[in-house]
CHARMM internal coordinates of N, CA and C (Angstrom, degrees):
IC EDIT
DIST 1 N 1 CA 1.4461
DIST 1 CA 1 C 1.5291
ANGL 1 N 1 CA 1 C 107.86
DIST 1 C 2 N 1.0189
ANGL 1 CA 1 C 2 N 112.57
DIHE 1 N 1 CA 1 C 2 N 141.47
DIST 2 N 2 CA 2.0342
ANGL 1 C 2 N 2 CA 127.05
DIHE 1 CA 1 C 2 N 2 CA 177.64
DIST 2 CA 2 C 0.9181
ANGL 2 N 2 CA 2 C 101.04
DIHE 1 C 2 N 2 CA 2 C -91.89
DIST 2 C 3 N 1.4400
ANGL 2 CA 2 C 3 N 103.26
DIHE 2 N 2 CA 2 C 3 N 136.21
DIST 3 N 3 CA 1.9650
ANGL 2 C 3 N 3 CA 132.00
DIHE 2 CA 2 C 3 N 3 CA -167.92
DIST 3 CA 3 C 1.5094
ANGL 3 N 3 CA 3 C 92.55
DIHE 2 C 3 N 3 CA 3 C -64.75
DIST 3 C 4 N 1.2264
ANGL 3 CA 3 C 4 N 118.27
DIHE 3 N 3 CA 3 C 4 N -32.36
DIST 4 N 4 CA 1.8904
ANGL 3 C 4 N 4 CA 103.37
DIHE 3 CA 3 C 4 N 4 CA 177.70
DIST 4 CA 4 C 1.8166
ANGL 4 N 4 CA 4 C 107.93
DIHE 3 C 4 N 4 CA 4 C -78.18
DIST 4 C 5 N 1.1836
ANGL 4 CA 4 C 5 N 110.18
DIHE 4 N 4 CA 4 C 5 N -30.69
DIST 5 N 5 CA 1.3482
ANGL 4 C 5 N 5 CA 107.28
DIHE 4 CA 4 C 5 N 5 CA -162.97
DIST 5 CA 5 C 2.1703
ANGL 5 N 5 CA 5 C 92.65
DIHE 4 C 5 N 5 CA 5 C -66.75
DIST 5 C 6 N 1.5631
ANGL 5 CA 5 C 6 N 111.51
DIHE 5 N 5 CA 5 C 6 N -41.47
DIST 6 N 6 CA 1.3224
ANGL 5 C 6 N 6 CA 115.79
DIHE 5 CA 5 C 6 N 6 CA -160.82
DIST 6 CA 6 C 1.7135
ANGL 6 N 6 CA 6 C 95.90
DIHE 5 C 6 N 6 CA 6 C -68.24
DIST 6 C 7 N 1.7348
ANGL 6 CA 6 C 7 N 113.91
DIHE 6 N 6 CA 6 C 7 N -38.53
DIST 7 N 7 CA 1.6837
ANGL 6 C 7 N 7 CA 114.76
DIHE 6 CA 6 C 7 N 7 CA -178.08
DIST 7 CA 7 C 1.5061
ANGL 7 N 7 CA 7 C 86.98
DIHE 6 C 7 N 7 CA 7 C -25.39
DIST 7 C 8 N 1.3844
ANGL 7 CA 7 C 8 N 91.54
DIHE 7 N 7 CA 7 C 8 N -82.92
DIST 8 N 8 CA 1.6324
ANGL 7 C 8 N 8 CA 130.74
DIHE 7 CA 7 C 8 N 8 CA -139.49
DIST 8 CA 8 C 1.5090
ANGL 8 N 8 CA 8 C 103.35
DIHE 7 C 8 N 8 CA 8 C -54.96
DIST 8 C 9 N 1.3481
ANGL 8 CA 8 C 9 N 138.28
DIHE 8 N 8 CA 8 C 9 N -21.81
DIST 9 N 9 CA 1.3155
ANGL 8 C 9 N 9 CA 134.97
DIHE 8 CA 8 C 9 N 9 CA 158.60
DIST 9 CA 9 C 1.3919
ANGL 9 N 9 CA 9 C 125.00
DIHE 8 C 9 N 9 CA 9 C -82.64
DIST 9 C 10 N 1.5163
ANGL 9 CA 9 C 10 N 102.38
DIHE 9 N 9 CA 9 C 10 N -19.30
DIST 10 N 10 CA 1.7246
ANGL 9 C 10 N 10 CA 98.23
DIHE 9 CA 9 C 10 N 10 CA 167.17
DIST 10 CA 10 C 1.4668
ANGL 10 N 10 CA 10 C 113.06
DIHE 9 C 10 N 10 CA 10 C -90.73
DIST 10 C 11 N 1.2397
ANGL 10 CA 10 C 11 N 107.81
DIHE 10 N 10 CA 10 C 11 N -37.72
DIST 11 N 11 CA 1.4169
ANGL 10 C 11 N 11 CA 104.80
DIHE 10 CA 10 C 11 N 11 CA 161.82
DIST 11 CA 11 C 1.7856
ANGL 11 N 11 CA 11 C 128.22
DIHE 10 C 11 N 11 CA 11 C -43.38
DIST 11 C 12 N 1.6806
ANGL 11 CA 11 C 12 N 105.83
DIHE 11 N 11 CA 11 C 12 N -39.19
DIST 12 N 12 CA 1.1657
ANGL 11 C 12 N 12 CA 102.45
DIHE 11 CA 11 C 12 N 12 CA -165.14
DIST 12 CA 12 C 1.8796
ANGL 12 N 12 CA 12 C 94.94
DIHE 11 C 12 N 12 CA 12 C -94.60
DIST 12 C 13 N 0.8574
ANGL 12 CA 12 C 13 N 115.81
DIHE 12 N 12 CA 12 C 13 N 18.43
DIST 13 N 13 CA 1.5074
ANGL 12 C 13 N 13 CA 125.75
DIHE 12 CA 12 C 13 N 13 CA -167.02
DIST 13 CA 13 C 1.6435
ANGL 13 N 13 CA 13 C 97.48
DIHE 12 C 13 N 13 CA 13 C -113.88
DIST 13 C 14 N 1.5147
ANGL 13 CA 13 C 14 N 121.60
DIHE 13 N 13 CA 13 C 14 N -57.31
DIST 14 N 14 CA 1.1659
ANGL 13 C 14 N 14 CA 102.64
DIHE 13 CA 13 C 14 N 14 CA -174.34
DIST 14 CA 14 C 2.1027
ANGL 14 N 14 CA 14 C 96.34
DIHE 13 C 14 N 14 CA 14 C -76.58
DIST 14 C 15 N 1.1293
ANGL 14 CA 14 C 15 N 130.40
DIHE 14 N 14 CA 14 C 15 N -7.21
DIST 15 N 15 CA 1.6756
ANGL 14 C 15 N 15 CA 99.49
DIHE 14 CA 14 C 15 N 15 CA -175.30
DIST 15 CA 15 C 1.9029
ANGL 15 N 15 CA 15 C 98.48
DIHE 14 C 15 N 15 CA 15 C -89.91
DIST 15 C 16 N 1.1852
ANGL 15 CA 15 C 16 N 110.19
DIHE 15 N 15 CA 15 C 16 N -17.26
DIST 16 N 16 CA 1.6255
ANGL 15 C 16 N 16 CA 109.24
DIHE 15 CA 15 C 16 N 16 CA 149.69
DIST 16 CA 16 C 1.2480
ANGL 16 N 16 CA 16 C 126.14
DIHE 15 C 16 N 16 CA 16 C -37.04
DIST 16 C 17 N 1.0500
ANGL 16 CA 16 C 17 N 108.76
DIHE 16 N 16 CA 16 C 17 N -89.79
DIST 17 N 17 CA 1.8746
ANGL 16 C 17 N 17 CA 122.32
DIHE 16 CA 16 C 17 N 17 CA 173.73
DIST 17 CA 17 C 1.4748
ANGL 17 N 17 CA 17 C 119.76
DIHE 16 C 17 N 17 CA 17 C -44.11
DIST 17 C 18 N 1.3542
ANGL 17 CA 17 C 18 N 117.74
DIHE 17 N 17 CA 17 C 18 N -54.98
DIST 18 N 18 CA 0.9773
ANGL 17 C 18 N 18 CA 133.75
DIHE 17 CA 17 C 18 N 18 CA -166.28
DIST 18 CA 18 C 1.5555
ANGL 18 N 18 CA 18 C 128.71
DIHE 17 C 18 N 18 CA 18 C -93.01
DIST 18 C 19 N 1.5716
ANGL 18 CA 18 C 19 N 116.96
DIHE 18 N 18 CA 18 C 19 N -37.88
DIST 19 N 19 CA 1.6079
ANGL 18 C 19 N 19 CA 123.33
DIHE 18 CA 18 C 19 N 19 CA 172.28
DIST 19 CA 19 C 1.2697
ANGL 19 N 19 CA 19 C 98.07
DIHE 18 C 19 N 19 CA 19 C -107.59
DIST 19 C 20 N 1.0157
ANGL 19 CA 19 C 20 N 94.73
DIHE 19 N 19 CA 19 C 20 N 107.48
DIST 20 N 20 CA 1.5610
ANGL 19 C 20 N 20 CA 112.97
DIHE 19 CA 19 C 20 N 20 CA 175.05
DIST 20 CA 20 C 1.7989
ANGL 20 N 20 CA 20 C 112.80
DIHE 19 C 20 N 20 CA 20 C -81.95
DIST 20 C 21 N 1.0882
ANGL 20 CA 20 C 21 N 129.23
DIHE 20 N 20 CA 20 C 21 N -16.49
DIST 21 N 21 CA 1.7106
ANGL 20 C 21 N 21 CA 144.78
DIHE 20 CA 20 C 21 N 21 CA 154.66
DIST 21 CA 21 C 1.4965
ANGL 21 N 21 CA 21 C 103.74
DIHE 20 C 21 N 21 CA 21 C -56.89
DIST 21 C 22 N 1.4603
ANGL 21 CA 21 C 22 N 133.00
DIHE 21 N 21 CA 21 C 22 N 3.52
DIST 22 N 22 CA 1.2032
ANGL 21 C 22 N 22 CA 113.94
DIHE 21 CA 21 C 22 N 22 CA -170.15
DIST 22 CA 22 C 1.5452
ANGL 22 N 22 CA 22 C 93.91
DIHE 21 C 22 N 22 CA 22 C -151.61
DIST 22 C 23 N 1.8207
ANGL 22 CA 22 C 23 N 91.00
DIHE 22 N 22 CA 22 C 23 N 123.64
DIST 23 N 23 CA 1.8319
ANGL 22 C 23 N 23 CA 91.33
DIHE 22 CA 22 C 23 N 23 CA -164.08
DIST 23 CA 23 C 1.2284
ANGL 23 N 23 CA 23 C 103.39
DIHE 22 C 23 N 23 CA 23 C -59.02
DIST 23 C 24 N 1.8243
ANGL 23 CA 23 C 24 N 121.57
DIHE 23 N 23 CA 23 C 24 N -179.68
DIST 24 N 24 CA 1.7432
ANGL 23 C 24 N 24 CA 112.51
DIHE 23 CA 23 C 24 N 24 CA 157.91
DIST 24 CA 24 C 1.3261
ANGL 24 N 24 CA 24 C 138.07
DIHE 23 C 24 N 24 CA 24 C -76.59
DIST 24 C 25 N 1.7606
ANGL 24 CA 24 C 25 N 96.61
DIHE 24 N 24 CA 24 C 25 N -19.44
DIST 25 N 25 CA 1.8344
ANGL 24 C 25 N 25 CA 96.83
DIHE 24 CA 24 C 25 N 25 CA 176.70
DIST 25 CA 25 C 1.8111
ANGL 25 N 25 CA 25 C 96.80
DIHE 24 C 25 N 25 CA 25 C -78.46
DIST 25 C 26 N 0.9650
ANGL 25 CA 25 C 26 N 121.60
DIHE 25 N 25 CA 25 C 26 N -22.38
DIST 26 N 26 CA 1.5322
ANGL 25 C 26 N 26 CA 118.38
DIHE 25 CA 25 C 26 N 26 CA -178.45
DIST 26 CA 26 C 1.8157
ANGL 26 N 26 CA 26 C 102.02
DIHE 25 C 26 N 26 CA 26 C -57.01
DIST 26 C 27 N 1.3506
ANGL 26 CA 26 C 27 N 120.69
DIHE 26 N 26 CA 26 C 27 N -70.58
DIST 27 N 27 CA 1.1823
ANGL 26 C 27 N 27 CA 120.23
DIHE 26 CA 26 C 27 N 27 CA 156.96
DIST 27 CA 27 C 1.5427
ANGL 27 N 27 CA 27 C 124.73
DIHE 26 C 27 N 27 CA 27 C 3.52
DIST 27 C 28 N 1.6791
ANGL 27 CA 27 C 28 N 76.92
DIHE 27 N 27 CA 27 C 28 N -80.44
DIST 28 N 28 CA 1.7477
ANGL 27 C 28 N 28 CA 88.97
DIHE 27 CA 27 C 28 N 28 CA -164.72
DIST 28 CA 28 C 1.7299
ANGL 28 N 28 CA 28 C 111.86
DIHE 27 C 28 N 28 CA 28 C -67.67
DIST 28 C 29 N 1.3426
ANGL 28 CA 28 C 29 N 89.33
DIHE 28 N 28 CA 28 C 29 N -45.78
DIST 29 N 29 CA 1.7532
ANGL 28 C 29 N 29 CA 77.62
DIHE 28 CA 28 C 29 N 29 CA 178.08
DIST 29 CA 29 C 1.6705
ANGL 29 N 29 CA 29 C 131.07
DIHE 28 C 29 N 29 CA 29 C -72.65
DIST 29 C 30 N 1.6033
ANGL 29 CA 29 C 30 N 112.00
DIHE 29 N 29 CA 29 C 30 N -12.01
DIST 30 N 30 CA 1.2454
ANGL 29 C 30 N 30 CA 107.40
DIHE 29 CA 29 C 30 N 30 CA 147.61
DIST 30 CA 30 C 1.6445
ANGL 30 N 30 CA 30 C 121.00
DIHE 29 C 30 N 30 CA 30 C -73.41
DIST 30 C 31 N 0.9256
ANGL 30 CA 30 C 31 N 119.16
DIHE 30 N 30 CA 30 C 31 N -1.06
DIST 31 N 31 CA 1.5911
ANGL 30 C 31 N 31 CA 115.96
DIHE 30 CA 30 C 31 N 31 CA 171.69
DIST 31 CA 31 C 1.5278
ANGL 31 N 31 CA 31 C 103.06
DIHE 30 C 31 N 31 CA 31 C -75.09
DIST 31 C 32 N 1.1886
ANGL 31 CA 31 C 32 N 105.59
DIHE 31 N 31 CA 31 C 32 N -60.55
DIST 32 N 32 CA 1.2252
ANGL 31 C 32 N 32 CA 123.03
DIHE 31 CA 31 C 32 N 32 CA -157.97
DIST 32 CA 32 C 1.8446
ANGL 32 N 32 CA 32 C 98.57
DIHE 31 C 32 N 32 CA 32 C -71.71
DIST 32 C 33 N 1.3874
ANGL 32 CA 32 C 33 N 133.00
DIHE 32 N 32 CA 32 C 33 N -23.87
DIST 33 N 33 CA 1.1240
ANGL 32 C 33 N 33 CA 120.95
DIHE 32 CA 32 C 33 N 33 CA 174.50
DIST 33 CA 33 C 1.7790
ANGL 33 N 33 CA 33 C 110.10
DIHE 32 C 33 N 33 CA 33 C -85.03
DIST 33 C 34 N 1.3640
ANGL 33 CA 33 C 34 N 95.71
DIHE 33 N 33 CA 33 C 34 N -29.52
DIST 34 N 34 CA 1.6914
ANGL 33 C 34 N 34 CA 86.29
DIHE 33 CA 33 C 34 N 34 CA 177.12
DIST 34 CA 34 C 1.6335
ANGL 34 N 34 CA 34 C 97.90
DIHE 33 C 34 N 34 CA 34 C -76.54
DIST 34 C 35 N 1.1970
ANGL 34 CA 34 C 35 N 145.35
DIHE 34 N 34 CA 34 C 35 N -35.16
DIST 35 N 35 CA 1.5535
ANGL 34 C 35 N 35 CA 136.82
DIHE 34 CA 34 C 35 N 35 CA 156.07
DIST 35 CA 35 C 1.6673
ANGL 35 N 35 CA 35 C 120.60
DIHE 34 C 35 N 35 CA 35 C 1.96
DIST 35 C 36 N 1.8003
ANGL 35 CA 35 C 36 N 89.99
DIHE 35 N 35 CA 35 C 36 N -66.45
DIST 36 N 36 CA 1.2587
ANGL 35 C 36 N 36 CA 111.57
DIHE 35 CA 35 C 36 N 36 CA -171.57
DIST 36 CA 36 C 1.3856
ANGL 36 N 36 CA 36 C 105.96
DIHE 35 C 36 N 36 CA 36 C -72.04
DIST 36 C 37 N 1.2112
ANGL 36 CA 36 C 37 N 124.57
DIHE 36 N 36 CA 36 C 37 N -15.86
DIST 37 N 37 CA 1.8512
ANGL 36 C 37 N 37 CA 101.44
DIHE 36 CA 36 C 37 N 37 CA -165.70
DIST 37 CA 37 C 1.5336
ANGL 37 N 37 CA 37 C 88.12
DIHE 36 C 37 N 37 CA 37 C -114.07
DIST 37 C 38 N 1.1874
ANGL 37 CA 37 C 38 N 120.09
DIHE 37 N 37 CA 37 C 38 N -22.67
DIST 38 N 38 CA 1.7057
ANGL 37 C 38 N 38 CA 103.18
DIHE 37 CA 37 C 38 N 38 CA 175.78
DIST 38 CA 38 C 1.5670
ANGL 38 N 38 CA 38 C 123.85
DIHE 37 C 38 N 38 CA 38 C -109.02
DIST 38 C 39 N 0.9777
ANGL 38 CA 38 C 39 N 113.56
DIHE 38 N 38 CA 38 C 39 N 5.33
DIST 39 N 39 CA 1.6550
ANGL 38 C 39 N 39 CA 122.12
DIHE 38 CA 38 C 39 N 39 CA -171.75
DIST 39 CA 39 C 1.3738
ANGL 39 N 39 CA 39 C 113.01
DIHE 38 C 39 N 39 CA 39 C -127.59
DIST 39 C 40 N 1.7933
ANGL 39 CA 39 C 40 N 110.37
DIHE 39 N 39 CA 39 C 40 N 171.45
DIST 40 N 40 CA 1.6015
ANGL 39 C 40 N 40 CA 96.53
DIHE 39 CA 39 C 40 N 40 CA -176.59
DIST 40 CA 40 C 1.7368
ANGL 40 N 40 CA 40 C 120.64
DIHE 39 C 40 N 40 CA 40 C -65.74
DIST 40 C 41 N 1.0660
ANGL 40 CA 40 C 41 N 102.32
DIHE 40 N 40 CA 40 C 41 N -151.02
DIST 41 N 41 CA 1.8064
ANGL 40 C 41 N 41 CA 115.16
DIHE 40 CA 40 C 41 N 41 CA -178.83
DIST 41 CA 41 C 1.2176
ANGL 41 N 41 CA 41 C 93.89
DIHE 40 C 41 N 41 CA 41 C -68.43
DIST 41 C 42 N 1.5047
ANGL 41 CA 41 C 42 N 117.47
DIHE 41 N 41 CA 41 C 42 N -62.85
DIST 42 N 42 CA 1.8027
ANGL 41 C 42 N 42 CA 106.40
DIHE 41 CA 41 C 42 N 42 CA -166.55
DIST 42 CA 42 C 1.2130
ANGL 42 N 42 CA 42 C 133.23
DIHE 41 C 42 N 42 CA 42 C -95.84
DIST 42 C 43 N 1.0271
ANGL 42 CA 42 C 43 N 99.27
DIHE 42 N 42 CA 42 C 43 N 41.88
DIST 43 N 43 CA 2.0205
ANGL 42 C 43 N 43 CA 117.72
DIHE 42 CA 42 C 43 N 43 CA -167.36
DIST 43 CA 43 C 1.5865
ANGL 43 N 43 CA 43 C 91.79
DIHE 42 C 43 N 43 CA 43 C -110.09
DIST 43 C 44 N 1.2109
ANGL 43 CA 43 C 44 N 141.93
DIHE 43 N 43 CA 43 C 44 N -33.30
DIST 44 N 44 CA 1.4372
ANGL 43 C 44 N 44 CA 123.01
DIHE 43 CA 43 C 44 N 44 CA 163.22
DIST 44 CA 44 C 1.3771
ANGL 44 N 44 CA 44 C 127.53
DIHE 43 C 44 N 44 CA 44 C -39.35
DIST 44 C 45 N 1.5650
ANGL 44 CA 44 C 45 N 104.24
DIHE 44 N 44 CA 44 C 45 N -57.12
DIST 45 N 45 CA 1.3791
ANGL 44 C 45 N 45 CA 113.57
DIHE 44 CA 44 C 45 N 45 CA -172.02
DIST 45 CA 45 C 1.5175
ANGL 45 N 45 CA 45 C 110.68
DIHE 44 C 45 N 45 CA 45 C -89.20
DIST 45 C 46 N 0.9910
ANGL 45 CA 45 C 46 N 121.63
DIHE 45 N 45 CA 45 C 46 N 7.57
DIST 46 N 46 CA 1.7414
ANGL 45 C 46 N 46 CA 128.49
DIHE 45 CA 45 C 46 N 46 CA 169.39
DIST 46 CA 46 C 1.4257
ANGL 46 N 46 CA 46 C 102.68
DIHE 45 C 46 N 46 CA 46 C -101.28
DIST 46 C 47 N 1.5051
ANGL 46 CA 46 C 47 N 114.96
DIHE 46 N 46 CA 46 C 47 N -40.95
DIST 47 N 47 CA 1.7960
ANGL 46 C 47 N 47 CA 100.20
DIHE 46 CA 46 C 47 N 47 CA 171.64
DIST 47 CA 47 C 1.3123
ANGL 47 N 47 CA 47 C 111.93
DIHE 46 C 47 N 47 CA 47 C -72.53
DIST 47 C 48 N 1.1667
ANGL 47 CA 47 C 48 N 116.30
DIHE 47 N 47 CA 47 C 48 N -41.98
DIST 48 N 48 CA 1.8109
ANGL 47 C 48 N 48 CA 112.71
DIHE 47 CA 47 C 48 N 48 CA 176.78
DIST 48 CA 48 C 2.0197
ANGL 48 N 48 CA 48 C 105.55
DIHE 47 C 48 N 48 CA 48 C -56.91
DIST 48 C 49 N 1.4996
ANGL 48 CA 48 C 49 N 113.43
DIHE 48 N 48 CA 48 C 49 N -29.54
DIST 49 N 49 CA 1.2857
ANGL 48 C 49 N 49 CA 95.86
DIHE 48 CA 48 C 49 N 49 CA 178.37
DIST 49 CA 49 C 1.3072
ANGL 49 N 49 CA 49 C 107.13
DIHE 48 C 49 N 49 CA 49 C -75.19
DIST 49 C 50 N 0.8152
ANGL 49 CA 49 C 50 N 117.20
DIHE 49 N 49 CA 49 C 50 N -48.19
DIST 50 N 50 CA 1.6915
ANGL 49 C 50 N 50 CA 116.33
DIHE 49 CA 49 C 50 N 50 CA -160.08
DIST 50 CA 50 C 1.9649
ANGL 50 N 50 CA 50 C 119.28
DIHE 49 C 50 N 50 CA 50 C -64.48
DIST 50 C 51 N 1.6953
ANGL 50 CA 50 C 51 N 93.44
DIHE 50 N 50 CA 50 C 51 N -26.73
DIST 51 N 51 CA 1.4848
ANGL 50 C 51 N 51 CA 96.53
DIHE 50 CA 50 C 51 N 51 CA -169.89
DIST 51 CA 51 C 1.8357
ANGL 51 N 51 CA 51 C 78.29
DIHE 50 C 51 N 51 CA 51 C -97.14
DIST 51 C 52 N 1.0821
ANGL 51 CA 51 C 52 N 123.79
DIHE 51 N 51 CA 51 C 52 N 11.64
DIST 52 N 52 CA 1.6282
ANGL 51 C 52 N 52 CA 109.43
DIHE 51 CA 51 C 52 N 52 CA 175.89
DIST 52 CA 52 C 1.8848
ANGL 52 N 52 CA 52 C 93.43
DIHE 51 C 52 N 52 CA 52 C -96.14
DIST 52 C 53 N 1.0099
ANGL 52 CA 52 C 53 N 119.90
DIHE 52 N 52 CA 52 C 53 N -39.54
DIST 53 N 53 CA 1.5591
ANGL 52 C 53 N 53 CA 121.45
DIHE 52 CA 52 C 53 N 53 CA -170.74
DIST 53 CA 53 C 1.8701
ANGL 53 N 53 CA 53 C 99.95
DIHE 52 C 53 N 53 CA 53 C -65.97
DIST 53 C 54 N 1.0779
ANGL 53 CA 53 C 54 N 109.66
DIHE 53 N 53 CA 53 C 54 N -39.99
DIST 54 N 54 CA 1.2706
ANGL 53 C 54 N 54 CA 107.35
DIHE 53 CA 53 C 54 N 54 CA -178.60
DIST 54 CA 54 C 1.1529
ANGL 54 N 54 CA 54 C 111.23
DIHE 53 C 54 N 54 CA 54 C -52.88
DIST 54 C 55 N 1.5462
ANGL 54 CA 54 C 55 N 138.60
DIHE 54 N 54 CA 54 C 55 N -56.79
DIST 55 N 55 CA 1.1751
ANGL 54 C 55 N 55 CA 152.25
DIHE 54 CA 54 C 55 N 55 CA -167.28
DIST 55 CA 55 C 1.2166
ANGL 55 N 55 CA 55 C 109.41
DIHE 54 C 55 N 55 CA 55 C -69.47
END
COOR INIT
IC SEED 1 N 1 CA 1 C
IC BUILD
């Protein structure tokens, strides 16, 4: 796993749990858009899976 892909899921994991002012698809799909501009091709759809299993 890539140190951006792990940021970006703990990141989007603690504003899950923890900020409750911020819905969960909001979360996830900013994970998943910062995915795309800093990580490889298939790190979008592996952060969207993984923060989707969580939920």
């Amino acid at each position: 796993m890539a140190k951006v892909d792990l940021a970006l899921i703990r990141l989007a994991v603690y504003e899950i749990k923890y900020e409750a002012d911020i819905p969960t698809g909001v979360a996830i799909n900013e994970a998943v858009e910062l995915a795309k501009i800093y990580s490889s091709d298939g790190a979008p759809s592996f952060v969207n899976g993984v923060l989707a299993k969580l939920v």
